[in-house]
C-alpha positions as CSV (number, residue, x, y, z in Angstrom):
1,X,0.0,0.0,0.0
2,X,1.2,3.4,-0.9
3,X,0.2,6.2,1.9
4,X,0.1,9.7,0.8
5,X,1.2,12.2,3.9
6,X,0.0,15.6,3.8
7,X,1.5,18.2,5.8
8,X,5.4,17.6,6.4
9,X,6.0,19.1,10.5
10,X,6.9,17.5,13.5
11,X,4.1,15.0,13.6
12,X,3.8,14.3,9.6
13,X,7.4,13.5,9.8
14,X,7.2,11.3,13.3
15,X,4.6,9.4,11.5
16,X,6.8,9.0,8.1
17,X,9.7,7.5,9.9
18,X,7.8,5.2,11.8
19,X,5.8,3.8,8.9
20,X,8.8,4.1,6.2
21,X,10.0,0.4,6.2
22,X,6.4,-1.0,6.0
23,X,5.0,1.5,3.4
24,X,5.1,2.9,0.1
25,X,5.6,6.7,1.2
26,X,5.0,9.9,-0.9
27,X,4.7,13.5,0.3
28,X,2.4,16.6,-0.6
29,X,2.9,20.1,1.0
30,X,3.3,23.7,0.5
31,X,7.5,24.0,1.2
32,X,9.2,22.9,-2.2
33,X,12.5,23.0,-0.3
34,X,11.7,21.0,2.2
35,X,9.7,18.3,-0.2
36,X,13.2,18.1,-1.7
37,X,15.3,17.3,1.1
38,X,12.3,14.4,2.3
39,X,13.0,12.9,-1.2
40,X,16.5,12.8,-0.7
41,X,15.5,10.7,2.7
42,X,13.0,8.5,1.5
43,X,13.9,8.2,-1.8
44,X,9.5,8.5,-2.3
45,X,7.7,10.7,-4.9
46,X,6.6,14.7,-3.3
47,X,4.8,17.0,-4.9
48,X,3.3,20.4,-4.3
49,X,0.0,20.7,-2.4
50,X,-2.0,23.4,-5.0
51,X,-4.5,21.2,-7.4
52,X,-2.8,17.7,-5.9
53,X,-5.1,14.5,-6.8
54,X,-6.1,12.4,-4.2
55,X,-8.2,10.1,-6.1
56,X,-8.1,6.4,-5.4
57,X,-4.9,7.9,-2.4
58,X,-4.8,6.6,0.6
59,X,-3.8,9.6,2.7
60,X,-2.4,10.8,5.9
61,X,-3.4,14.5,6.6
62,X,-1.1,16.1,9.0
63,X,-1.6,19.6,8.6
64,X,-2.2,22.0,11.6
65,X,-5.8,22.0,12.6
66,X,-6.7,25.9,11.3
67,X,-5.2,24.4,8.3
68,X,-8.4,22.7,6.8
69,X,-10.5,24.3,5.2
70,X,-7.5,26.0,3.2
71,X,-5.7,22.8,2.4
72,X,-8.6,20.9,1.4
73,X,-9.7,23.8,-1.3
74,X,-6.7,22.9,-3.0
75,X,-6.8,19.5,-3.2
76,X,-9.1,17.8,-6.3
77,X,-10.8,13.9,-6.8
78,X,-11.7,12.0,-4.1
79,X,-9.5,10.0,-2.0
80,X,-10.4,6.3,-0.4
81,X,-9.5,6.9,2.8
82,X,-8.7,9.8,4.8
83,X,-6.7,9.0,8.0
84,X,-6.8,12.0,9.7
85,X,-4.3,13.3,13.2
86,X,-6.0,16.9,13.2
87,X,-6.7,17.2,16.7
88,X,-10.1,18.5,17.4
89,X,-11.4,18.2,14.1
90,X,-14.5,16.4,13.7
91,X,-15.5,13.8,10.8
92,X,-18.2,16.3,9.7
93,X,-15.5,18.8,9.2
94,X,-12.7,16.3,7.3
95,X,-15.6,15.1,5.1
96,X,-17.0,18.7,4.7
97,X,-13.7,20.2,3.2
98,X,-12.1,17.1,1.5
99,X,-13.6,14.6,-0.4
100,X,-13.6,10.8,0.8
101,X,-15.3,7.4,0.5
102,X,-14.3,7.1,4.1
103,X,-12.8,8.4,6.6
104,X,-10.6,7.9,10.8
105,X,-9.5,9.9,13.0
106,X,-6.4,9.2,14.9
107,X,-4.3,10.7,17.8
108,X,-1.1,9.8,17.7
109,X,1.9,11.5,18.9
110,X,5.3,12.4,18.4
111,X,6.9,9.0,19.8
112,X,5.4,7.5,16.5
113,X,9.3,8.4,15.4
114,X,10.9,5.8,17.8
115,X,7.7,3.0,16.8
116,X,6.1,4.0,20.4
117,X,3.8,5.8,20.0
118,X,0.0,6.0,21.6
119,X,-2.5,6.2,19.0
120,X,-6.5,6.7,19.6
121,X,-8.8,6.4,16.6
122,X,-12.6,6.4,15.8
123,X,-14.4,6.7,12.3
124,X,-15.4,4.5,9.5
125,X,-16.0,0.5,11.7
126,X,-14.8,-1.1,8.3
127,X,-11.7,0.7,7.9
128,X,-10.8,0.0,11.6
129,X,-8.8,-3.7,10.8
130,X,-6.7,-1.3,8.2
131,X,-6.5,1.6,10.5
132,X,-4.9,-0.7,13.0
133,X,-2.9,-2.1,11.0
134,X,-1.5,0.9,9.6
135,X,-0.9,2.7,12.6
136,X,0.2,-0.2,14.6
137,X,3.4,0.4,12.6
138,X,4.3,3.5,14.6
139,X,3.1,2.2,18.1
140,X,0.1,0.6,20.5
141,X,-4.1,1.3,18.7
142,X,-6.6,1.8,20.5
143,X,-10.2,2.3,18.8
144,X,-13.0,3.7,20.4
145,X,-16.1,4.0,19.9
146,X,-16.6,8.3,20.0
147,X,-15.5,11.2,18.4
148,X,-15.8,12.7,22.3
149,X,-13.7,10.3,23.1
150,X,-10.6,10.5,21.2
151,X,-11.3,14.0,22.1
152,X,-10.9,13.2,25.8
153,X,-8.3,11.0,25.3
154,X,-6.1,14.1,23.0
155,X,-4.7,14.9,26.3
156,X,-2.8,11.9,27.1
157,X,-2.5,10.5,23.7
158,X,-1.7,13.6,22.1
159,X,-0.2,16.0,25.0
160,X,0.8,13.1,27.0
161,X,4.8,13.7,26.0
162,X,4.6,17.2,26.7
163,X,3.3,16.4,29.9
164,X,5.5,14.2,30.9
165,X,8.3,16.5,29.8
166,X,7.4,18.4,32.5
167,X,7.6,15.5,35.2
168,X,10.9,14.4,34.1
169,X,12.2,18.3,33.8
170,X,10.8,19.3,37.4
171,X,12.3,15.4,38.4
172,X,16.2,16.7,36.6
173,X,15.5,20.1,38.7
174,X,15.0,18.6,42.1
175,X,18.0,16.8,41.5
176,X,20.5,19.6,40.6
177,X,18.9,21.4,43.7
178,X,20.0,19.2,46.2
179,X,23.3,19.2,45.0
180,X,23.8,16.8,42.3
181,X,25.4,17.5,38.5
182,X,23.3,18.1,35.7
183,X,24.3,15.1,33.4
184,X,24.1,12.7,36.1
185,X,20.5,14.2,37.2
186,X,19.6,13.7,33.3
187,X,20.9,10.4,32.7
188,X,19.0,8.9,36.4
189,X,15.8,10.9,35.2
190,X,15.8,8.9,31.5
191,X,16.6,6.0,32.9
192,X,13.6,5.9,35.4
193,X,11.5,6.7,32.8
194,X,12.9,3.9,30.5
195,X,12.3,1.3,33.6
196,X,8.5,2.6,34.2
197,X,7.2,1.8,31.5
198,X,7.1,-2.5,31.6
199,X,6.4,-1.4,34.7
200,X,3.3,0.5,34.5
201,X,2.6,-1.8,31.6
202,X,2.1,-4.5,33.9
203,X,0.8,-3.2,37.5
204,X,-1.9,-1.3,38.7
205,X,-0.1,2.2,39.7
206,X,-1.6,1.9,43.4
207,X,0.2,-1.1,43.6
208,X,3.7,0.6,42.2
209,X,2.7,2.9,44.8
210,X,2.0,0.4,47.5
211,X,5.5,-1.5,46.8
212,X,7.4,1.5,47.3
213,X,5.7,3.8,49.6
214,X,7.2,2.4,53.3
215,X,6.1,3.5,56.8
216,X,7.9,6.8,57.1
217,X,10.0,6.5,54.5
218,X,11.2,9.0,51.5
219,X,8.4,7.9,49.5
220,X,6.3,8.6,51.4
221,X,7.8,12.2,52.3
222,X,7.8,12.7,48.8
223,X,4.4,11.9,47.8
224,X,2.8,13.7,51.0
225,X,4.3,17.0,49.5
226,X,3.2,16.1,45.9
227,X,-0.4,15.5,47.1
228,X,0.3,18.7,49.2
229,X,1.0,20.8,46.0
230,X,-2.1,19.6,44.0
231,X,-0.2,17.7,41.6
232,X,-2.7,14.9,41.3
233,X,-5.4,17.4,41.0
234,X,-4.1,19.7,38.7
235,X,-3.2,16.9,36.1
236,X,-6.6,15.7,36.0
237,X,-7.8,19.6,35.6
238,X,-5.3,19.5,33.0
239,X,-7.2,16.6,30.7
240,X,-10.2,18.6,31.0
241,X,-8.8,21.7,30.0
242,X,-6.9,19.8,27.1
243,X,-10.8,18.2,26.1
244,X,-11.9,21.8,26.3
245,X,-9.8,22.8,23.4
246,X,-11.0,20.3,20.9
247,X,-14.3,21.2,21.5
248,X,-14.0,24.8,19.9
């Protein structure tokens, strides 16, 4: 199968390099530069976005979300499938400004470079076996059955990295507070991270929690000041906010 990726940014390109030794790639997009230097990287056919046809395509659209309407007024035919990572943007919309015999939604994110990424999808029920496939190329599916959901979802599937960057930053920070080097405070920080997730893959995190957490004990200390700061409130605010946003 040949998979035609509009829109060539951080996530178009994340997406590309995770699905490059599976696929037939080619690329469509507005920089004629940058098109250049892709086809020097994937040796794959590019081409410029104004009066493209997607007819009988397969396509990946990975434009910015206030990108749309504009992008889809240049495009002409009508593609068979529309796979979709716009966050916030509906069906309705995708099948209002570009034309498709069907069409899915997917949240991915930027970990779809390193084959790990998390991605959510709803739309069309008989494209789902191919969505899955597909995507499965760049990291772990899930479908559901909503459009509100993968809209919930956005802000772990999507955000979830940037999120985390934050963890592991404020994580590096304490570290080089109390005294320790900044390369050694990285290099512990990734490595937890590396360890957590087989192990949050396999246990319930009250349990990971339970193991750890002794009478007393720095864990303990720890947590009690986390849970004194809000933190486990403000990052379930922070999925409802995130939701908020894709329903403008």
């Amino acid at each position: 199968m040949t998979l035609t990726i509009i829109g060539t940014g951080s996530m178009g390109m994340a997406i590309a390099h995770g699905l490059k030794e599976r696929y037939t790639l080619e690329f469509v997009a507005r920089d004629l530069s940058k098109l250049e230097t892709i086809k020097n990287e994937y040796q794959a056919n590019i081409y410029p976005l104004e009066n493209f046809d997607i007819t009988n395509k397969n396509i990946i659209l990975a434009v910015k979300p206030y990108a749309l309407e504009s992008v889809g007024k240049q495009l002409k035919g009508r593609a068979n499938t529309l796979y979709s990572v716009l966050a916030g943007s509906s069906l309705d919309a995708l099948n209002t400004h570009i034309a498709t015999q069907s069409s899915v939604r997917i949240m991915p994110n930027v970990s779809a470079k390193f084959k790990a990424s998390t991605s959510v999808m709803t739309g069309d029920e008989h494209k789902r076996a191919e969505a899955e496939e597909i995507f499965s190329a760049i990291g772990d599916t899930f479908w559901v059955g909503s459009e509100k959901e993968i809209d919930i979802a956005t802000a772990i599937a999507g955000s979830g990295p940037a999120l985390l960057t934050l963890v592991a930053e404020a994580m590096m920070d304490g570290l080089v507070k109390e005294g320790m080097k900044r390369p050694d405070a990285t290099g512990i920080t990734n490595s937890l991270f590396k360890g957590f997730a087989p192990l949050i893959a396999s246990n319930h995190p009250a349990l990971i929690k339970d193991s750890v957490m002794s009478p007393g004990g720095t864990t303990a200390a720890a947590y009690a000041m986390l849970e004194e700061g809000a933190v486990r409130s403000s990052f379930i605010k922070a999925v409802g906010e995130a939701f908020k946003v894709t329903q403008k």
